[in-house]
Steps between C-alpha positions, in 0.01 A plus 500: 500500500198631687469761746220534772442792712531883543831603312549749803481236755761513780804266485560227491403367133393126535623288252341143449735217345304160409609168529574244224162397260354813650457860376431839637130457503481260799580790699192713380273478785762559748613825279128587518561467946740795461329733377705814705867339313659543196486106364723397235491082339648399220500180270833361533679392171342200285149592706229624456502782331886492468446165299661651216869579718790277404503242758796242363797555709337731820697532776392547866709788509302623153175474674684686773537806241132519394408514835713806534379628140162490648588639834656832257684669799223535732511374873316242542418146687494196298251242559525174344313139507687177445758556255407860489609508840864401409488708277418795751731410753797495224379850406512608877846353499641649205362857510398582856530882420185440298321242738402592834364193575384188360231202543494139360213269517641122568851563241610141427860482513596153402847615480555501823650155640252464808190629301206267516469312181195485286313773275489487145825649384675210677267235372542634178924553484427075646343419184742661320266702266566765265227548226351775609121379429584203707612715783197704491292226522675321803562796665115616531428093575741508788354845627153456453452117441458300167088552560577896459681407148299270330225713553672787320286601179750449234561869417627518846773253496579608212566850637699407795705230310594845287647610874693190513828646392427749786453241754829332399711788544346549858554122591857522395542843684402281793687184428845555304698434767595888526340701781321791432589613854580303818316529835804658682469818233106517616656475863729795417167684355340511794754594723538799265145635615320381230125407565479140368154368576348148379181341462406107407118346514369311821425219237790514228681141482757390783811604281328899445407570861847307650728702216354817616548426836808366486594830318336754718730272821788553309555871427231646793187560249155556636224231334173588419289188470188506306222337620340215311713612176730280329780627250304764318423677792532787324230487255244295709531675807546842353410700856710311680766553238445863502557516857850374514587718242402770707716336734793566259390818385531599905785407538697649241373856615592396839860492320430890438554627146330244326 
C-alpha cells in the first residue's frame, strides 16, 4: 500500500483501485496531480507487489474485504478503473458509512444481459481458458494487441504470466454466472445521495465508451469523457484524470461530513 500526500490533509481520503493486469503504479502521475489530498493505492492480491497473496479460490466479495482493509475505517471516495471500478462501486454498495462517494472509469459488467459484448474477460471465458500463463498472455493480446506481446522482453512475460492466477480470479469474478451486484442496487445507490461519478476515454473501443454510457443512462451518473484517451485514461492522461477526481472529491464534501 502507498500513501501520497500530507497526513493532515482534509477529508476525504482518496483511495485508487486498479483494474485487472494492472497495479497501483499506473496511477502515480495522477497521485503526483493531487498534491493538497491524502492518496492511498494499493496492489490488489496476486499483483504487483501483492504477488505473493493467495490468489486460488478469490472471491469478488474477498476483493471486496481488502478494499475495506485498505480503506481501515476512514471516510473516503473510492476510485476505480476497469475492474477496479467494480470493485469500487461494490465497496460503495456494501459499506456506504465508509464511502461518501465513488468513481469508476469504463467498469465492464458483462454480467449484465444487455451489456455490450466484447473485452477480454469475455473473449477469454469463450475460449474456455484456465492456465493461468495462458490467460495472461491473451488477456494483454486482447488489451493491447498481439504486436504489444510479442514484443515483450522475456523477463516480462514471464512476470505477468506469474499474475496469471490473478487475472483468472478477476475474469471469473466477472463471468461465473453470479452477479457481483445488479444495476437496480447501483440505481438504489444513487437515489440514496451517493455521488456516483464516471469517466470512459473519447477513443476506448465501441463496447468501453457504449457500457459506460449505457451505465451512466441507467442509474442517472454524470460521464466524464476524456479526450483522445482510450481505456487507460488514467495513466496516460494523468491531468485529466486528476481532474475528475477532484470532481469526486467535491462532491463527497458537498455530502457534508466527509
Amino acid at each position: 500500500m502507498h500513501e501520497h500526500g500530507p497526513q493532515d490533509a482534509p477529508p476525504p481520503v482518496v483511495v485508487m483501485v486498479h483494474g485487472t493486469m494492472d497495479r497501483s503504479i499506473s496511477f502515480a502521475r495522477a497521485a503526483r496531480r493531487l498534491p493538497d489530498l491524502r492518496v492511498v493505492t494499493y496492489d490488489r492480491r496476486g499483483y504487483g507487489r501483492s504477488a505473493a497473496s493467495a490468489v486460488e479460490g478469490t472471491s469478488f466479495a474477498t476483493l471486496v474485504d481488502d478494499l475495506v482493509d485498505v480503506i481501515a475505517g476512514r471516510r473516503v471516495v473510492v476510485v476505480g478503473h476497469s475492474f477496479g471500478g467494480d470493485v469500487a462501486l461494490a465497496g460503495a454498495l456494501t459499506h456506504p458509512e465508509l464511502v461518501r462517494a465513488v468513481g469508476a472509469y469504463e467498469p465492464p459488467m458483462p454480467w449484465v444481459e444487455s451489456w455490450p459484448r466484447g473485452g477480454a474477460a469475455m473473449d477469454i471465458k469463450r475460449r474456455g481458458l484456465d492456465d493461468p500463463a495462458e490467460v495472461a498472455e491473451q488477456f494483454i493480446r486482447n488489451v493491447a494487441g498481439d504486436g504489444v506481446w510479442e514484443g515483450l522482453p522475456e523477463r516480462t512475460k514471464v512476470q505477468r504470466q506469474t499474475e496469471g492466477a490473478a487475472v483468472l480470479a478477476d475474469v471469473t469474478a466477472m463471468t461465473s454466472g453470479t452477479p457481483p451486484f445488479g444495476l437496480g442496487d447501483l440505481e438504489e445507490l444513487v437515489r440514496s445521495g451517493m455521488p456516483v461519478l464516471l469517466a470512459s476515454g473519447s477513443r476506448s473501443k465501441p463496447h468501453q465508451q457504449e457500457g459506460t454510457a449505457q451505465l451512466a443512462a441507467r442509474i442517472g451518473a454524470p460521464v466524464c469523457v476524456i479526450d483522445d484517451a482510450r481505456h487507460g485514461g488514467h495513466s496516460s492522461h494523468p491531468d485529466r484524470f486528476a481532474e475528475w477526481v477532484r470532481r469526486i472529491v467535491d462532491a463527497a464534501r458537498h455530502r457534508g461530513d466527509a
